[in-house]
C-alpha positions in Angstrom: -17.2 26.9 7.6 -15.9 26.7 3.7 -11.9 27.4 3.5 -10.9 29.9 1.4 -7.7 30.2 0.0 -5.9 32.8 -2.3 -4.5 32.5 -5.8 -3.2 35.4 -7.5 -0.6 35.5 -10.8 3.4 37.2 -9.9 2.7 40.5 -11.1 1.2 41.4 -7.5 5.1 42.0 -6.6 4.8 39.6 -3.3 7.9 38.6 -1.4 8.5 35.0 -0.5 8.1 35.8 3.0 4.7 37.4 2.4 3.5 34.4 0.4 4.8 32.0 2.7 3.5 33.3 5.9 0.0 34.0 4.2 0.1 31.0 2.3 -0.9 32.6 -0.7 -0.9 30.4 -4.3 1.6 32.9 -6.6 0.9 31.6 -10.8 4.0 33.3 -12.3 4.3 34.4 -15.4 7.0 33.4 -18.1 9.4 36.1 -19.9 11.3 35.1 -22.7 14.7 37.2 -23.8 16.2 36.2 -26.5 14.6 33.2 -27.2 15.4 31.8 -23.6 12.2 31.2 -21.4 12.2 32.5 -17.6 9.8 32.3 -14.9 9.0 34.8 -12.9 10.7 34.8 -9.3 11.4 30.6 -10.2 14.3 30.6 -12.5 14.5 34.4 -12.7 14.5 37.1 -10.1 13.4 40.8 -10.7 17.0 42.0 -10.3 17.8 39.8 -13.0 15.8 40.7 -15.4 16.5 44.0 -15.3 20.2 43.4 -15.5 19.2 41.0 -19.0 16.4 43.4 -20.5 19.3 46.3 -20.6 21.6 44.1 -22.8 19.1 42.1 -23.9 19.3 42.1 -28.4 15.0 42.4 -28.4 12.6 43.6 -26.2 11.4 40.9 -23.4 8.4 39.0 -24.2 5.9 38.0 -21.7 3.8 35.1 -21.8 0.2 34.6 -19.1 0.1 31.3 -17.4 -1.4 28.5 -19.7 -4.9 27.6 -18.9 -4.1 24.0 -17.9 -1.8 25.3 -15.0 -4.9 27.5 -13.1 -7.2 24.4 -14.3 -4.6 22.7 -12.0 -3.8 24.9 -9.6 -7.5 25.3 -8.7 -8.1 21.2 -8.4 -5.1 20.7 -6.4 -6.3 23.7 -3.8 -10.2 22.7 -3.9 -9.9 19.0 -3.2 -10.2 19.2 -0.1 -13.7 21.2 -0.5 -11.7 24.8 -0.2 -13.0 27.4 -2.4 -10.3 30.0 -4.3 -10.6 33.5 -4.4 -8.9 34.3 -7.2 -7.0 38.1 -8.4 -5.3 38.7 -11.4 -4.2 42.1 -12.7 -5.9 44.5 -15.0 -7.1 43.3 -18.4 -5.8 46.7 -19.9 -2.1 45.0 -19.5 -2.9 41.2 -20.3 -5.5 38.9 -20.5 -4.6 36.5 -17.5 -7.8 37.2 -16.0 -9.7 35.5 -18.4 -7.9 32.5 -18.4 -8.1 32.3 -14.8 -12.1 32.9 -15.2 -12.0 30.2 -18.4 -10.3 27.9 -15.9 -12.5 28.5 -13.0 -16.0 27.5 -15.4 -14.3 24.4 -16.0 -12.8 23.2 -12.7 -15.0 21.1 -9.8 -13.5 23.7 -7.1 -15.9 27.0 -6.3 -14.3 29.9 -7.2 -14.1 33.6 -7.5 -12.1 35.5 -9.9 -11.6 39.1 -9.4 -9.9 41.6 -11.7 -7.8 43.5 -9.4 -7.6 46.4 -12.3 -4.2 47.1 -11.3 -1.1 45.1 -10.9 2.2 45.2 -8.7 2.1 46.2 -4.8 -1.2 48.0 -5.5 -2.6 44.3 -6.7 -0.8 43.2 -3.1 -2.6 45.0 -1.4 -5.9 43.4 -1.9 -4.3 40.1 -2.3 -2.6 40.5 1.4 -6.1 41.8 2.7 -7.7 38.7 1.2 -5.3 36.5 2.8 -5.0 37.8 6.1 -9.2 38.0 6.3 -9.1 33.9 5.4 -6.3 33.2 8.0 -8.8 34.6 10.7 -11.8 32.6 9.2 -13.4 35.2 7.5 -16.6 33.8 4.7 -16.2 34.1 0.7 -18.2 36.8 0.7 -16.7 39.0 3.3 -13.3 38.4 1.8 -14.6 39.1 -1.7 -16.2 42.2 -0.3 -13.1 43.9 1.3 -11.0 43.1 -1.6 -13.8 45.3 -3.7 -13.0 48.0 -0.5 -8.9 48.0 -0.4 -9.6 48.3 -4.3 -11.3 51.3 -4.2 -8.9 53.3 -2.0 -5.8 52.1 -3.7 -3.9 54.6 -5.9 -1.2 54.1 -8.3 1.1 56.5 -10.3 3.8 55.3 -12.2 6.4 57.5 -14.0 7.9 56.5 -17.6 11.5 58.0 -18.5 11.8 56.7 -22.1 9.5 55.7 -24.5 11.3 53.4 -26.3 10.2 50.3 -24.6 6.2 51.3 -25.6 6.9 51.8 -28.7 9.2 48.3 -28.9 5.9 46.4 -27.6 3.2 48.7 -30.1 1.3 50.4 -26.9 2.2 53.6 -29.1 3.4 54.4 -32.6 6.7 54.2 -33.5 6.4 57.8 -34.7 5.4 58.8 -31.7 8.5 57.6 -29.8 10.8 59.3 -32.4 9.9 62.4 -32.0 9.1 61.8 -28.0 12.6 60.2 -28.0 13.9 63.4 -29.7 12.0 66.3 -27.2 13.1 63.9 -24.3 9.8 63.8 -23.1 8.4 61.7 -19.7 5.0 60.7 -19.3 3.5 60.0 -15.4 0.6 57.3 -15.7 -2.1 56.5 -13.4 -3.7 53.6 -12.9 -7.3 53.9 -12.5 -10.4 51.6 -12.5 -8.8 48.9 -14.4 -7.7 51.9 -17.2 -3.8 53.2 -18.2 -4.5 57.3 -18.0 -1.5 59.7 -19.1 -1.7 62.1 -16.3 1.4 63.8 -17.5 4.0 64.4 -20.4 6.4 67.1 -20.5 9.8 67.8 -21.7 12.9 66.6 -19.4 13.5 65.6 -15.8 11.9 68.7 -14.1 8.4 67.8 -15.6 8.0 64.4 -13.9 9.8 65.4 -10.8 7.5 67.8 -10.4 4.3 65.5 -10.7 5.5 62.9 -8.3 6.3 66.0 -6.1 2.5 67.1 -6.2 1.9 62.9 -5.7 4.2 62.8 -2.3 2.3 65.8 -1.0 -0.8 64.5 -1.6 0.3 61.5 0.4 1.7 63.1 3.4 -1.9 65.5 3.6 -4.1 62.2 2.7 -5.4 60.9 6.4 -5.4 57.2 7.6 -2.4 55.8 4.3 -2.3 52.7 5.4 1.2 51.8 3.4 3.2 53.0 0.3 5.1 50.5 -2.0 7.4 52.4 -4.2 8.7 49.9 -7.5 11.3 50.6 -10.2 13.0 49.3 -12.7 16.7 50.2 -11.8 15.6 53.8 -10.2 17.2 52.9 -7.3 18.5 56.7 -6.2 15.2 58.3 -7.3 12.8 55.9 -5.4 15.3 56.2 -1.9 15.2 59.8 -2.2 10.9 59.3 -2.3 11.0 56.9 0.3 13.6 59.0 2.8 11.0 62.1 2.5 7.7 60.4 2.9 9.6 58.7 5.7 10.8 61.6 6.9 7.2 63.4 7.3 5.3 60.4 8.1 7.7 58.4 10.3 5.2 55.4 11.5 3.9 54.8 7.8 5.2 51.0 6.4 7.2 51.6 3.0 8.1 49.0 1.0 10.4 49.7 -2.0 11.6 46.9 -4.4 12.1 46.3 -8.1 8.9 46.1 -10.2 8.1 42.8 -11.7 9.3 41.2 -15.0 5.8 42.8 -17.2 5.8 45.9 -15.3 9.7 46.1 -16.1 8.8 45.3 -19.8 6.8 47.6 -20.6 8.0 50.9 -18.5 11.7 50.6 -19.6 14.7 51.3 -17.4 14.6 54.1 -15.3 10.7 53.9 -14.6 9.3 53.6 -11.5 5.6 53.2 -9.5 4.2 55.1 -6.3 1.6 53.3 -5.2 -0.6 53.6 -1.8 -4.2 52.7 -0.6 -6.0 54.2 2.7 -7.5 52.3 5.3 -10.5 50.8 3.8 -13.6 50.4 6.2 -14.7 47.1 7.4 -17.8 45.9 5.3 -21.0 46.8 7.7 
């Protein structure tokens, strides 16, 4: 039977140990601030970068990996006659994917690129089902196929306490953030099928607080949560208090809560943070 082995890009939030006990291929991303070049979880780590985007003179740019490096990458891993199974986050946030699917038409190795139309833990958790199904042996197909499952019944929410770092990098009009700025207003995405929906915008603390409320309940009445991953970008009291209640009501559930990576950080600003959780997907028939 064919080997498969896992590639995904560093904004599926993975920890070392995870990628080292599932032997998981992480592509990192590069961020440049002020006009010094990191790379993700290599020469910078997520606590870092949050510590140098707060005093940083410019907003943090973010770079996808170069199309030579997957065209590498996927060589070095088919060689020995592997094939790759490879997920990269939404296209809505950057257009990694489709160098990984440019690099995948021109390399010798066989391989898959999803879209994981997500990112962060939520991207994890399909890239950690992938890898754990081809540790036990599982074929292409069947990996590909509960990847397309854990997908399905993964949720993300993601709460946004200023605006000024959207506006910064043009996701909306500078206008916009003025006056949002000025009402002190907080916006609650969703991630959904590959798409950024506002779910929620309202004046002050109590609006967003009560949104993630309605999202923790929903969690504690959902049956068969399989995990929660909670991310921030220096939310640290906020995303405790989260984990300490859903903890609290469901006490065998796994909760994982960590800074956000360097894009995710980017683009949500300090302060903004990610609930994100996926029920147990059934096996493929």
């Amino acid at each position: 039977m064919t080997k498969i082995k896992i590639v995904t890009d560093s904004s599926a939030n993975l920890t070392d140990a995870e990628v080292k006990k599932y032997d998981i291929t992480v592509i990192p991303l590069t961020v440049m601030i002020d006009g010094t070049i990191y790379v993700e979880d290599e020469t910078i780590t997520r606590e870092e970068f949050i510590d140098k985007m707060a005093t940083a003179k410019s907003l943090p740019k973010t770079s996808q990996p170069a199309l030579g490096t997957f065209i590498e990458t996927f060589d070095k891993l088919g060689a020995d006659g592997a094939s790759v199974i490879c997920i990269n986050m939404l296209e809505a946030i950057s257009g990694t994917v489709h160098t990984a699917e440019q690099a995948a038409s021109i390399t010798k190795t066989d391989v898959t690129v999803i879209d994981a139309r997500t990112t962060d833990r939520a991207m994890a958790f399909q890239v950690l089902t992938a890898a754990k199904l081809a540790q036990s042996g599982a074929d292409k197909q069947a990996v590909i196929d509960q990847i397309h499952a854990t997908q399905a019944h993964t949720k993300l929410f993601m709460g946004v306490m200023t605006l000024n770092n959207l506006v910064a990098g043009g996701r909306i009009s500078r206008l916009t953030g003025a006056i949002s700025t000025l009402l002190n207003v907080k916006i609650a995405l969703e991630v959904d099928d590959g798409t950024l929906d506002v779910k929620m915008k309202g004046r002050g603390v109590k609006a967003i607080n009560k949104f993630f409320d309605k999202v923790l309940d929903d969690i504690i009445a959902t049956p068969n949560v399989a995990e929660v991953a909670i991310s921030h970008v220096g939310a640290t009291e906020r995303v405790e208090e989260y984990r300490a209640r859903l903890q609290a009501a469901l006490p065998s559930l796994k909760i994982s809560v960590q800074p956000t990576v360097p894009i995710i950080a980017t683009h949500g600003g300090p302060g903004a943070f990610a609930v994100e959780y996926h029920t147990q997907a059934p096996a493929p028939a």
